[in-house]
BASE-178903 format. One record per residue: x, y, z of N, C-alpha, C in turn; residue in one letter. Coordinates in nm, 2 decimals, decimal comma. Example, Ala and Ser with C-alpha at 12.3 -4.5 7.8 and 13.67 -1.06 7.14 Angstrom:
% residues 2
+--------+--------+--------+--------+--------+--------+--------+--------+--------+------+
:    n_u :    n_v :    n_w :   ca_u :   ca_v :   ca_w :    c_u :    c_v :    c_w : code :
+--------+--------+--------+--------+--------+--------+--------+--------+--------+------+
:   1,32 :  -0,57 :   0,78 :   1,23 :  -0,45 :   0,78 :   1,32 :  -0,33 :   0,78 :    a :
:   1,28 :  -0,22 :   0,71 :   1,37 :  -0,11 :   0,71 :   1,29 :   0,00 :   0,79 :    s :
+--------+--------+--------+--------+--------+--------+--------+--------+--------+------+
***
This chain:
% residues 199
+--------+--------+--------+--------+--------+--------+--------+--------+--------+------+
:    n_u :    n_v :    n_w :   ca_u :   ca_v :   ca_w :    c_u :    c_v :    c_w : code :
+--------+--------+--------+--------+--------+--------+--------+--------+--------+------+
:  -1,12 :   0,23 :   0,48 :  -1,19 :   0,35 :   0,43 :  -1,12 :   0,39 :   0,30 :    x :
:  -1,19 :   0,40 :   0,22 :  -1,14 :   0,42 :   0,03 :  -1,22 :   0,55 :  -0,02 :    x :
:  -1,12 :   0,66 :  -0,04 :  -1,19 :   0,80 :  -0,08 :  -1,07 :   0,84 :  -0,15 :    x :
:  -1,10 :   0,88 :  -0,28 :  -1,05 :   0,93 :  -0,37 :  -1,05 :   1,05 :  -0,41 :    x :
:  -1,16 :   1,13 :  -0,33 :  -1,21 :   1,28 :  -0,35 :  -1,11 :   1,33 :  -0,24 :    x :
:  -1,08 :   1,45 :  -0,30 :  -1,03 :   1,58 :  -0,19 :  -1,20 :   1,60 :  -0,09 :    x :
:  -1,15 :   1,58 :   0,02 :  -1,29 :   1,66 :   0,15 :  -1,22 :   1,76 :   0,21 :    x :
:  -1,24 :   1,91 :   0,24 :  -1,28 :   2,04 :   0,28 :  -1,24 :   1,97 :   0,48 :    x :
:  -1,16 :   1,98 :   0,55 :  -1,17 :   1,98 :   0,63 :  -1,27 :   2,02 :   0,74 :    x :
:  -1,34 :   1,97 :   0,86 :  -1,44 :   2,07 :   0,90 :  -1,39 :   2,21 :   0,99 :    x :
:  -1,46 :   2,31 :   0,95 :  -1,41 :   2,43 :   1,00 :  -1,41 :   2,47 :   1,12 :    x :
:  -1,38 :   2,53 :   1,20 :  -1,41 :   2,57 :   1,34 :  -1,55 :   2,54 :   1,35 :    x :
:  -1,62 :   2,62 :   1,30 :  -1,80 :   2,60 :   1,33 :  -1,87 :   2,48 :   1,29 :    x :
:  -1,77 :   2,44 :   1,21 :  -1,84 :   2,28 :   1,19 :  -1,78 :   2,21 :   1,31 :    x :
:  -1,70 :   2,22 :   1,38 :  -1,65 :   2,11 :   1,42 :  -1,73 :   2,16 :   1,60 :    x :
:  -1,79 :   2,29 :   1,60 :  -1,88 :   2,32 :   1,71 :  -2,02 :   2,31 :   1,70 :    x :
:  -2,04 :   2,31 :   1,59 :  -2,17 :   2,23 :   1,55 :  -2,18 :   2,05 :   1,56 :    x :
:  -2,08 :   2,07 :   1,52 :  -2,07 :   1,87 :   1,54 :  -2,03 :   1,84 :   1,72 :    x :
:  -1,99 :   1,88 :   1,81 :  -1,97 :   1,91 :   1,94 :  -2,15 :   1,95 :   1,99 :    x :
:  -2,18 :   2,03 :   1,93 :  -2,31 :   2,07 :   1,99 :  -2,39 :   1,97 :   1,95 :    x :
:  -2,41 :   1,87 :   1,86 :  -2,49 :   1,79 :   1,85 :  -2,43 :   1,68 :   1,93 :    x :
:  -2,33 :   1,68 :   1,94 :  -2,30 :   1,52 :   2,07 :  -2,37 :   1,53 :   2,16 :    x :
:  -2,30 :   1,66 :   2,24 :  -2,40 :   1,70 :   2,36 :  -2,55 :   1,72 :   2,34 :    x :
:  -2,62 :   1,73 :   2,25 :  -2,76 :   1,76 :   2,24 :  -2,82 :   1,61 :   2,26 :    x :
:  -2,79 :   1,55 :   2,18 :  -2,82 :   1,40 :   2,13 :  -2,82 :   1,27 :   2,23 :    x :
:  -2,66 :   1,34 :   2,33 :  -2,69 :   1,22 :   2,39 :  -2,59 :   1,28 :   2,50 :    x :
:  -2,62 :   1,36 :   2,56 :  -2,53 :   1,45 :   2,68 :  -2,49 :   1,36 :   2,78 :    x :
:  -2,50 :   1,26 :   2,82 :  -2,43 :   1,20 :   2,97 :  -2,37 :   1,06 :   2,88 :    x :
:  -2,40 :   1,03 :   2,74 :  -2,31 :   0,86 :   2,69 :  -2,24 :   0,90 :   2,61 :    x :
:  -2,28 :   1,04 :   2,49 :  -2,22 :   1,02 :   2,32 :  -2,03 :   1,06 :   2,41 :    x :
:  -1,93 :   1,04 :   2,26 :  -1,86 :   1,09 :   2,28 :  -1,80 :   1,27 :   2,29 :    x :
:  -1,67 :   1,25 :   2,34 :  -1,65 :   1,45 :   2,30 :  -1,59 :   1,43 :   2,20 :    x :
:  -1,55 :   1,56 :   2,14 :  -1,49 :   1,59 :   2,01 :  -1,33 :   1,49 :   2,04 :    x :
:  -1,30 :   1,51 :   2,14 :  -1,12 :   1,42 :   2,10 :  -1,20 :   1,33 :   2,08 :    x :
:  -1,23 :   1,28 :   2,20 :  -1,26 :   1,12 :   2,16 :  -1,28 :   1,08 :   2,04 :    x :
:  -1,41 :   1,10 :   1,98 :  -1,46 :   1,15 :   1,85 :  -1,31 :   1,15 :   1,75 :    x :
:  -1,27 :   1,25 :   1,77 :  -1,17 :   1,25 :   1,68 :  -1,06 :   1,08 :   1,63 :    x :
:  -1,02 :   1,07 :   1,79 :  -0,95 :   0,98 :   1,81 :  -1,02 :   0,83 :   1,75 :    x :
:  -1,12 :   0,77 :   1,78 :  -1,22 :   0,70 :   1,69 :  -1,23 :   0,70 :   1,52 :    x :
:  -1,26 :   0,82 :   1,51 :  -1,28 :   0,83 :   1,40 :  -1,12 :   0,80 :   1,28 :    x :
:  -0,98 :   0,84 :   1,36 :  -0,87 :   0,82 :   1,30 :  -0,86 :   0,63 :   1,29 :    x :
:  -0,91 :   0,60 :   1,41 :  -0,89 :   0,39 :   1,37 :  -0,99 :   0,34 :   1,24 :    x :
:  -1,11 :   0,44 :   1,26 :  -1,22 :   0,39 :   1,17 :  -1,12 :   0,41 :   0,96 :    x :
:  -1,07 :   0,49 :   0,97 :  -1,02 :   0,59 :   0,87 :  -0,86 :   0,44 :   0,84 :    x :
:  -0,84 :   0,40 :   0,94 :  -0,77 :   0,32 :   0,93 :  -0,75 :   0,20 :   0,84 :    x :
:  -0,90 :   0,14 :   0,91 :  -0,92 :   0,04 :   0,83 :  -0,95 :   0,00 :   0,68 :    x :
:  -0,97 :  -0,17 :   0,64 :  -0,98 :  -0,12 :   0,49 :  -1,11 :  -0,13 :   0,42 :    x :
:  -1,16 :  -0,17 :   0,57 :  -1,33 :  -0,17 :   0,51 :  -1,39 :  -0,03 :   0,50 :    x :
:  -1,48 :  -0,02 :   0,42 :  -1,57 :   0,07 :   0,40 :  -1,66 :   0,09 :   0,44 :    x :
:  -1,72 :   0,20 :   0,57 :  -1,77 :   0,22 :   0,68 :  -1,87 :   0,35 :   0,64 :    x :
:  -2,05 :   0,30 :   0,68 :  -2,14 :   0,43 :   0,63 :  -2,14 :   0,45 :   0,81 :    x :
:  -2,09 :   0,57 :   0,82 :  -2,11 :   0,62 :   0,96 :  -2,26 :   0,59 :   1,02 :    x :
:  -2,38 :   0,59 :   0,97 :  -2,46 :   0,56 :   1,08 :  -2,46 :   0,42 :   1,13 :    x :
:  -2,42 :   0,32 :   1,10 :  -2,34 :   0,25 :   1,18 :  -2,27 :   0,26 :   1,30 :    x :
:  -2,21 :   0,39 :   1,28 :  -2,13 :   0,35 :   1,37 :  -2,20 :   0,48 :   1,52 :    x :
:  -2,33 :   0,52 :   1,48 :  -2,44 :   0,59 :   1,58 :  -2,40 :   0,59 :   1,69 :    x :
:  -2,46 :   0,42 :   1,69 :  -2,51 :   0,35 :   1,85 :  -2,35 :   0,38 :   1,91 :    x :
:  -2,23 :   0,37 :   1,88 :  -2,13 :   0,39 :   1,96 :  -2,07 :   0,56 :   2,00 :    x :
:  -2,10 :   0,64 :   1,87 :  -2,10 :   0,73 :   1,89 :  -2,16 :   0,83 :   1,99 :    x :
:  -2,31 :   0,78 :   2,03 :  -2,38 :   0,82 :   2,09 :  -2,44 :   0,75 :   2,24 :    x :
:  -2,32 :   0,63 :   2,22 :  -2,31 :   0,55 :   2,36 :  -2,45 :   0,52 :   2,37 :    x :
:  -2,50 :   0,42 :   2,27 :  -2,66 :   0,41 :   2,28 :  -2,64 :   0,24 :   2,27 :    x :
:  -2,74 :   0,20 :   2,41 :  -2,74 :   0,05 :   2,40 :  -2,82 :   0,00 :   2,27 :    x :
:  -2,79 :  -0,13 :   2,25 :  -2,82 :  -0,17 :   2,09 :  -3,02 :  -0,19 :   2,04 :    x :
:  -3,09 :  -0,17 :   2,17 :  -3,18 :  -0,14 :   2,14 :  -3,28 :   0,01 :   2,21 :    x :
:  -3,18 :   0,11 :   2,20 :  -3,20 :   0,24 :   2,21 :  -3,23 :   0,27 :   2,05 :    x :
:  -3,32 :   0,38 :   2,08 :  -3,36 :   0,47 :   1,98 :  -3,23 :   0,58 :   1,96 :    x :
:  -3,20 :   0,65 :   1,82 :  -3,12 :   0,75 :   1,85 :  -3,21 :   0,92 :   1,85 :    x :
:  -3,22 :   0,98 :   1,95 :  -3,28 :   1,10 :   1,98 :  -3,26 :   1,20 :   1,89 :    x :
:  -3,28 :   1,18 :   1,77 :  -3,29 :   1,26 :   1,67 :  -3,46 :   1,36 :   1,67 :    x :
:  -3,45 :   1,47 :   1,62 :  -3,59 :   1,58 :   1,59 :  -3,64 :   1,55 :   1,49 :    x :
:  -3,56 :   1,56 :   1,36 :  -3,59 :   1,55 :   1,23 :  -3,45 :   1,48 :   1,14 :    x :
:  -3,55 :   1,42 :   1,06 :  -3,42 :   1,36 :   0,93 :  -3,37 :   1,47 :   0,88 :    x :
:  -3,36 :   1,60 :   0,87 :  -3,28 :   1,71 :   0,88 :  -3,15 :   1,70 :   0,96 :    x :
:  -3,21 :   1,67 :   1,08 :  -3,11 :   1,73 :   1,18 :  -2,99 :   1,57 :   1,17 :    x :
:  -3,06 :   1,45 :   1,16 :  -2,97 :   1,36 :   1,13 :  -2,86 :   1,38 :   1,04 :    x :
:  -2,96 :   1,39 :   0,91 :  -2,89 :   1,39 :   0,78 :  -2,78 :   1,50 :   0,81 :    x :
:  -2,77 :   1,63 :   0,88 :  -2,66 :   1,71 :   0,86 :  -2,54 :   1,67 :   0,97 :    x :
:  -2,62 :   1,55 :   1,10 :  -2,51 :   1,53 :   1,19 :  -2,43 :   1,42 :   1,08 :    x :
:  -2,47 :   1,33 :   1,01 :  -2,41 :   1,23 :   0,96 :  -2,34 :   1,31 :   0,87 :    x :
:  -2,35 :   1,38 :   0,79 :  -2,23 :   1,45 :   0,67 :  -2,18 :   1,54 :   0,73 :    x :
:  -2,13 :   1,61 :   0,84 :  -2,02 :   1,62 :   0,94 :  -1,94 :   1,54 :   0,97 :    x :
:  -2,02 :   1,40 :   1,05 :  -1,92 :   1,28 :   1,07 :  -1,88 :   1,23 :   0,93 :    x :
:  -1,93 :   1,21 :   0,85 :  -1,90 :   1,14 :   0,72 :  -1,78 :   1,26 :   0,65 :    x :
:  -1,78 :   1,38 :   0,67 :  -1,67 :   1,49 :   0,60 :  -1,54 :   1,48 :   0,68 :    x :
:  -1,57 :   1,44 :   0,79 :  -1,47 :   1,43 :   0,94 :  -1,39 :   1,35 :   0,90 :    x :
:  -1,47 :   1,21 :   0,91 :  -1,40 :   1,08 :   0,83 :  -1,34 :   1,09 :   0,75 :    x :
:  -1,34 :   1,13 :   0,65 :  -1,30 :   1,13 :   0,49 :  -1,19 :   1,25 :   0,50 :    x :
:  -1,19 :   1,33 :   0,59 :  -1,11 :   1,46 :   0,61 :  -0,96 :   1,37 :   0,63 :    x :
:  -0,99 :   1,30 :   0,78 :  -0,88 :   1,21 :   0,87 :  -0,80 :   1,15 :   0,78 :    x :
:  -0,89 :   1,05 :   0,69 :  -0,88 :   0,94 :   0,60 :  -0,76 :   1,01 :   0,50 :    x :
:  -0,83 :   1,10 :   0,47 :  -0,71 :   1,21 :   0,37 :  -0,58 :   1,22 :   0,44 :    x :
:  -0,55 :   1,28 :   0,50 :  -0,45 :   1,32 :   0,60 :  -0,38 :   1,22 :   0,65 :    x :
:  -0,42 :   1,11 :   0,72 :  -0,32 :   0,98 :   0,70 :  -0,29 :   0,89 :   0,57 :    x :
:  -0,39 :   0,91 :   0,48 :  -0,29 :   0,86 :   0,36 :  -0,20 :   0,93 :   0,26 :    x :
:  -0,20 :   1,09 :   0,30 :  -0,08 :   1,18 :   0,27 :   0,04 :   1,16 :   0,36 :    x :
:   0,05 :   1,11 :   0,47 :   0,12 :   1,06 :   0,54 :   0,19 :   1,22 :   0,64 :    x :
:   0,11 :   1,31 :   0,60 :   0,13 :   1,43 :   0,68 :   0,03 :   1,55 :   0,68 :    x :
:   0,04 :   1,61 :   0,77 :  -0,10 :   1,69 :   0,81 :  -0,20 :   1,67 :   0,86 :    x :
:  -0,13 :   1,56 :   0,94 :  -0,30 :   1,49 :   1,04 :  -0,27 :   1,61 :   1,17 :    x :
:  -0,35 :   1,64 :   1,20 :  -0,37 :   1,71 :   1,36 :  -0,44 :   1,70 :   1,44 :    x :
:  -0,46 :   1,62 :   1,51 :  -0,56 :   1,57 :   1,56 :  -0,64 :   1,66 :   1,67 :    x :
:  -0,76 :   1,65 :   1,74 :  -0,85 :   1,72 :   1,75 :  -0,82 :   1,73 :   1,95 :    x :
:  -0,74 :   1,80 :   2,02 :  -0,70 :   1,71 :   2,17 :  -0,75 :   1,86 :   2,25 :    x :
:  -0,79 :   1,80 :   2,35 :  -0,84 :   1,87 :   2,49 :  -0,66 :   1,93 :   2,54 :    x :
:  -0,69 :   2,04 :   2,61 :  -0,58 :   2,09 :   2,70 :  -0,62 :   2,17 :   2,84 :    x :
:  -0,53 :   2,12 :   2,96 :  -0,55 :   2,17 :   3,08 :  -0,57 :   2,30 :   3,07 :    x :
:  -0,60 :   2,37 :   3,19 :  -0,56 :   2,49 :   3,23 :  -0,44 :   2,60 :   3,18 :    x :
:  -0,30 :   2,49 :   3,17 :  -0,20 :   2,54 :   3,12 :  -0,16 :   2,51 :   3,02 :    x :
:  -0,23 :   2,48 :   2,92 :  -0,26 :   2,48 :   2,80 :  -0,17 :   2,35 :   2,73 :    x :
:  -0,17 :   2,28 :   2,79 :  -0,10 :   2,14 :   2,78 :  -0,16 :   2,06 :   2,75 :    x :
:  -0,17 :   1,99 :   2,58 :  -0,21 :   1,86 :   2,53 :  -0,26 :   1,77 :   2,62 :    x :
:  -0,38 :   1,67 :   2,63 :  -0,34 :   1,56 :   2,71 :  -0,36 :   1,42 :   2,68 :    x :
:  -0,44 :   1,45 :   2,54 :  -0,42 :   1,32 :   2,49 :  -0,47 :   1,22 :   2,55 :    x :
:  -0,59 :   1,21 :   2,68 :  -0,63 :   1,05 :   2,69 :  -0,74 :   1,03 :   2,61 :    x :
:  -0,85 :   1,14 :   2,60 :  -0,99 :   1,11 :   2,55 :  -0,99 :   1,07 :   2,38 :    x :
:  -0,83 :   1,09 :   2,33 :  -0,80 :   1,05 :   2,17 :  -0,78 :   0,96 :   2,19 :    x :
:  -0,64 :   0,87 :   2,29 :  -0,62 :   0,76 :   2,26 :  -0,72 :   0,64 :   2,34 :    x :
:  -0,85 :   0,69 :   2,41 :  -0,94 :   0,60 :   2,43 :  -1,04 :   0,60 :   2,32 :    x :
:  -1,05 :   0,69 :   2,22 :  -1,14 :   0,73 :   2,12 :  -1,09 :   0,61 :   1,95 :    x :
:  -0,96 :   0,59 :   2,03 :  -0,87 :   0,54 :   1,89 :  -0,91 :   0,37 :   1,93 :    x :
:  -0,88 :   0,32 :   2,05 :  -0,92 :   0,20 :   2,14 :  -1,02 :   0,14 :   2,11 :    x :
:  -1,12 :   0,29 :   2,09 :  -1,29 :   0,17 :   2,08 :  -1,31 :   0,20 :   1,94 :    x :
:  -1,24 :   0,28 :   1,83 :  -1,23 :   0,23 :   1,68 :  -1,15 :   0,08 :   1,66 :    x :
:  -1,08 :   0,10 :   1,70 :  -1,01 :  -0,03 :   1,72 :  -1,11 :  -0,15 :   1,77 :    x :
:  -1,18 :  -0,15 :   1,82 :  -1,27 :  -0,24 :   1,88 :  -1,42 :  -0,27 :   1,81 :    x :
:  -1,43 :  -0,16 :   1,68 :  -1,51 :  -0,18 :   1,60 :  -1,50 :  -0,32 :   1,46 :    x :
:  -1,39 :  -0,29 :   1,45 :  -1,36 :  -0,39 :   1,34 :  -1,26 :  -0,47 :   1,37 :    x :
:  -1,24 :  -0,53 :   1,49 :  -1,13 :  -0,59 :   1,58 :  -1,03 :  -0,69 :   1,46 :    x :
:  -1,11 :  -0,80 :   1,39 :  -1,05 :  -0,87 :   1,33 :  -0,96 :  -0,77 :   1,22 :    x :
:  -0,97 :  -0,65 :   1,20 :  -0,87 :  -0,60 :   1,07 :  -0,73 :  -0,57 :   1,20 :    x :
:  -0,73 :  -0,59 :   1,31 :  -0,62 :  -0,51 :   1,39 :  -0,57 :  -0,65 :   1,47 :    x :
:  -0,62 :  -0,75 :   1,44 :  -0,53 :  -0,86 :   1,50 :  -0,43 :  -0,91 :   1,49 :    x :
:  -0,42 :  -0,84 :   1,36 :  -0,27 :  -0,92 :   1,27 :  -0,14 :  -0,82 :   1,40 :    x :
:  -0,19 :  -0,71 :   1,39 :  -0,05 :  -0,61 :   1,49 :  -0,08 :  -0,63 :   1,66 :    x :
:  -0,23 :  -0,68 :   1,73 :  -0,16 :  -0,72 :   1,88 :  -0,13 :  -0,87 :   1,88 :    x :
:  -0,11 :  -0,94 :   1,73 :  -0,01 :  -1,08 :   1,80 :   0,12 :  -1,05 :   1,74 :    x :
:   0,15 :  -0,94 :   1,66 :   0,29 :  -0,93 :   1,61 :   0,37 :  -0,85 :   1,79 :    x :
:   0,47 :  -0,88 :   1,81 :   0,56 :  -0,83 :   1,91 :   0,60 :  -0,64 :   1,84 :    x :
:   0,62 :  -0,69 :   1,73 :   0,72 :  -0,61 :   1,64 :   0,60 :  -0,46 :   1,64 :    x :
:   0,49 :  -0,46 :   1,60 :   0,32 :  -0,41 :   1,57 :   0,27 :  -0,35 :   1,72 :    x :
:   0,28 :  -0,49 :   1,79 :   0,20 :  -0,48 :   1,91 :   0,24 :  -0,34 :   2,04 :    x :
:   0,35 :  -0,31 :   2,00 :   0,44 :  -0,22 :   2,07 :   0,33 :  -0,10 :   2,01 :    x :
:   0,30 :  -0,10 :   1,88 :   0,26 :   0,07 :   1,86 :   0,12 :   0,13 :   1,90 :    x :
:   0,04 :   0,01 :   2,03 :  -0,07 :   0,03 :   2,05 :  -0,03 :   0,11 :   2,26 :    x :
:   0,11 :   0,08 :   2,26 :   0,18 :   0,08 :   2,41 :   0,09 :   0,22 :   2,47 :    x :
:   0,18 :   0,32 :   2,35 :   0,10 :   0,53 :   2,36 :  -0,05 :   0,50 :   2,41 :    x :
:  -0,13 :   0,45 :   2,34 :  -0,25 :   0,45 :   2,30 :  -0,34 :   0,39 :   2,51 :    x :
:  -0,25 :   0,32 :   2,54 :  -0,29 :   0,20 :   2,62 :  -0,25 :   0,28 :   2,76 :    x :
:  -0,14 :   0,34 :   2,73 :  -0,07 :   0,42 :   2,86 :  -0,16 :   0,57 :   2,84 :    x :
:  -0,20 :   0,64 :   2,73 :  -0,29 :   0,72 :   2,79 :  -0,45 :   0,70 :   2,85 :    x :
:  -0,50 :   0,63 :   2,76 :  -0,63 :   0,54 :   2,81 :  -0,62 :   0,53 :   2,93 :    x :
:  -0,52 :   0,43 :   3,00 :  -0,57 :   0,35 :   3,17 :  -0,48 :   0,52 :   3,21 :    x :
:  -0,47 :   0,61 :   3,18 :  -0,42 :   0,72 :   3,30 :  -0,50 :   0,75 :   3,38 :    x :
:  -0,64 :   0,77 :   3,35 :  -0,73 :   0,84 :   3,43 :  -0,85 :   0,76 :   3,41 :    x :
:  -0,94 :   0,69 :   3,55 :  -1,04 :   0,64 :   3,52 :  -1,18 :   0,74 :   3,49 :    x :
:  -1,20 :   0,70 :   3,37 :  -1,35 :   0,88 :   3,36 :  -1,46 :   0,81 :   3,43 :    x :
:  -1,48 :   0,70 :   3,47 :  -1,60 :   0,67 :   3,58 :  -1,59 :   0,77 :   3,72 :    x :
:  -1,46 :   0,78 :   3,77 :  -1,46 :   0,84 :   3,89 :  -1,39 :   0,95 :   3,89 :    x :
:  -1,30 :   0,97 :   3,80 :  -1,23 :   1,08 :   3,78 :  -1,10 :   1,10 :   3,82 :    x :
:  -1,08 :   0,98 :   3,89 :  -0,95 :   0,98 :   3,94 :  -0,82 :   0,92 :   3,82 :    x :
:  -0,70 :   0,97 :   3,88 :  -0,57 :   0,93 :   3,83 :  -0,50 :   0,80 :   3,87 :    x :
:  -0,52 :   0,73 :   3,74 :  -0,46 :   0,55 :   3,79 :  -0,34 :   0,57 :   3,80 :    x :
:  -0,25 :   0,62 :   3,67 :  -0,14 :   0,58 :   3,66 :  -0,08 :   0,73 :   3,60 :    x :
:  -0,08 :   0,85 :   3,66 :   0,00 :   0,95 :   3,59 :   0,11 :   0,92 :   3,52 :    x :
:   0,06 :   1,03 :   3,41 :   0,18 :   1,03 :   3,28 :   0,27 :   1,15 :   3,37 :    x :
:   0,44 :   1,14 :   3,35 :   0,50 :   1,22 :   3,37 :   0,48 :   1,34 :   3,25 :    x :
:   0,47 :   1,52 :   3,32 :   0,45 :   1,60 :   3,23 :   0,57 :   1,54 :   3,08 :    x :
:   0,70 :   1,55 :   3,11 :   0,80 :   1,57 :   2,99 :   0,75 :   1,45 :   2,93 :    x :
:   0,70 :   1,28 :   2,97 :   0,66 :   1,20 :   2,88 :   0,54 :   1,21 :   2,77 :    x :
:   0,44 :   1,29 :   2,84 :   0,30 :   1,34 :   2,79 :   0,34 :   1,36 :   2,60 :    x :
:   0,39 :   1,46 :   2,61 :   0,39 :   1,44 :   2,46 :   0,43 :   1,39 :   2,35 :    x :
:   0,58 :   1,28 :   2,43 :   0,61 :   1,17 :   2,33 :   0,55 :   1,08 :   2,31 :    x :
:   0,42 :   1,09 :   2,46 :   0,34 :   0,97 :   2,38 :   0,27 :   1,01 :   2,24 :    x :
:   0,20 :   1,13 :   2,31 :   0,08 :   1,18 :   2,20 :   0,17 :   1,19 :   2,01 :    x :
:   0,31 :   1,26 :   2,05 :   0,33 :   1,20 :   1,89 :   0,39 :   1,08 :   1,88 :    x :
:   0,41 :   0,97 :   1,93 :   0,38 :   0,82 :   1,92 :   0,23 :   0,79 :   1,87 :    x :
:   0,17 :   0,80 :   1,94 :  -0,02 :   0,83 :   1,90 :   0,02 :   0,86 :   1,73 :    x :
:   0,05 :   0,92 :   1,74 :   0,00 :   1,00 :   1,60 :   0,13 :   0,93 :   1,47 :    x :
:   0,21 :   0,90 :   1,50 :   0,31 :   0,79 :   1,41 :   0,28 :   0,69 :   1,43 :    x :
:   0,17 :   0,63 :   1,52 :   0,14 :   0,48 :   1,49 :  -0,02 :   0,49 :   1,39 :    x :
:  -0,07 :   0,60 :   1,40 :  -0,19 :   0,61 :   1,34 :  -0,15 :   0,59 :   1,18 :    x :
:  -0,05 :   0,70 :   1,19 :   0,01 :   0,66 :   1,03 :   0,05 :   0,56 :   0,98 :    x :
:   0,14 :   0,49 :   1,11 :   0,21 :   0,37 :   1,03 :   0,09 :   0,28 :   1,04 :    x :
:  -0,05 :   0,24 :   1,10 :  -0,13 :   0,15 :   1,11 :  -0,23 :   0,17 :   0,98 :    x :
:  -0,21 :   0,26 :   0,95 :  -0,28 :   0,30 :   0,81 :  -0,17 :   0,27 :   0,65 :    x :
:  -0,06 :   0,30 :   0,67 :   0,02 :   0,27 :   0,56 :   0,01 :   0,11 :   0,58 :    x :
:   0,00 :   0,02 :   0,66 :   0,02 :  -0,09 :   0,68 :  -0,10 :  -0,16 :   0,61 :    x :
:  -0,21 :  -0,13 :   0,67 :  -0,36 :  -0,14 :   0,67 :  -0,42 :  -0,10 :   0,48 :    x :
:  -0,36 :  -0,02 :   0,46 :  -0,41 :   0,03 :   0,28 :  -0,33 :  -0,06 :   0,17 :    x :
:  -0,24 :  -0,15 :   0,23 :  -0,19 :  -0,25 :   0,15 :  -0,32 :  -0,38 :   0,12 :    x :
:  -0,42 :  -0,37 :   0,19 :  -0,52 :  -0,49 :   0,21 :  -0,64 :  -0,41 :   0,13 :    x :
:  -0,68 :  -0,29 :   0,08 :  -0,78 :  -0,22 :   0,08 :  -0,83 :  -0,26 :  -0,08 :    x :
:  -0,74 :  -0,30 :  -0,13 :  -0,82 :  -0,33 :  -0,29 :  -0,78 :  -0,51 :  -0,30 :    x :
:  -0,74 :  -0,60 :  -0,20 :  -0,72 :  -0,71 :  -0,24 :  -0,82 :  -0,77 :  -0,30 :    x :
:  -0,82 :  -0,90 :  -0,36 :  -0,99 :  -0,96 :  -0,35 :  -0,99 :  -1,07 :  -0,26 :    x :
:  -1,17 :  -1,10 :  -0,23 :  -1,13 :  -1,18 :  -0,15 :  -1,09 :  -1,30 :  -0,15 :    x :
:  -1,07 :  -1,36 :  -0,05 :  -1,02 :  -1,51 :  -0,01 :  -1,13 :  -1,58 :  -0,05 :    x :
:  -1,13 :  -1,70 :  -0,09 :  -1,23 :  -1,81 :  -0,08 :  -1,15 :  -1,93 :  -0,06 :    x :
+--------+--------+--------+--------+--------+--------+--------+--------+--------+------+
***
């Protein structure tokens, strides 16, 4: 992802407007806002250049020959430049190398939990697989996806249960591991972003 413009972060109400249209759109498949969030930081990663409705059908957990349940090209047009300001927001923020914060659900006791980002990060990752190959065959790389892998398998969300609890005091070295490997996968990743290509 290649943006040169300053983007306006989305504001509370945007980011409840963008939350209200997941659930409107596609209530029992789209993603939630972490997830979402967390996705959207792998997409921001890479060095290709990505027009978010592309990236719909995943968003909205729509099989590849689903329609997407839109009302009007209105209502599209303002879900995609939410996602598309979102993007380009992230995008900003990891290539300042500070001020990312990412978007996370918290318990009861108001405690981070970080799975629904780092499965949200997983299936960005799974978008453009070939740009992230080079770091799960490196040993050295492959380590920075460990956060990412150990929050994901904690909780199966088909049944709801707990595979593998995180210990409370580990919980948040993963989540800022999560968030130092975002960076470093993007400082690493923006080295490739103006090459030309191979023949």
């Amino acid at each position: 992802m290649n943006n040169t413009s300053s983007v306006q972060p989305l504001s509370d109400a945007d980011l409840n407007r963008l939350d209200g249209f997941l659930d409107a759109l596609s209530p029992d498949t789209a993603m939630l806002l972490e997830e979402l969030d967390g996705f959207m930081a792998a997409i921001a990663c890479t060095p290709e250049d990505v027009d978010v409705e592309e990236l719909l059908p995943e968003i909205l957990g729509l099989d590849d020959d689903e329609e997407q349940a839109f009302s009007s090209e209105a209502q599209k047009g303002e879900f995609k430049e939410l996602l598309q300001r979102h993007l380009m927001s992230v995008a900003e923020s990891l290539a300042a190398g500070e001020g990312f914060a990412p978007i996370l659900m918290h318990d009861d006791d108001g405690t981070p939990q970080g799975n629904l980002w780092a499965v949200g990060f997983l299936r960005g990752v799974a978008v453009n697989p070939d740009s992230w190959d080079q770091f799960e065959e490196s040993e050295e790389t492959g380590a920075l996806f460990e956060p990412f892998e150990t929050l994901a398998e904690e909780i199966d969300f088909e049944t709801g249960e707990v595979s593998a609890a995180v210990a409370p005091e580990h919980r948040q070295e993963l989540i800022e591991a999560m968030i130092e490997a975002a960076f470093s996968f993007h400082e690493r990743l923006r080295a490739q972003r103006n090459l030309p290509e191979r023949h």
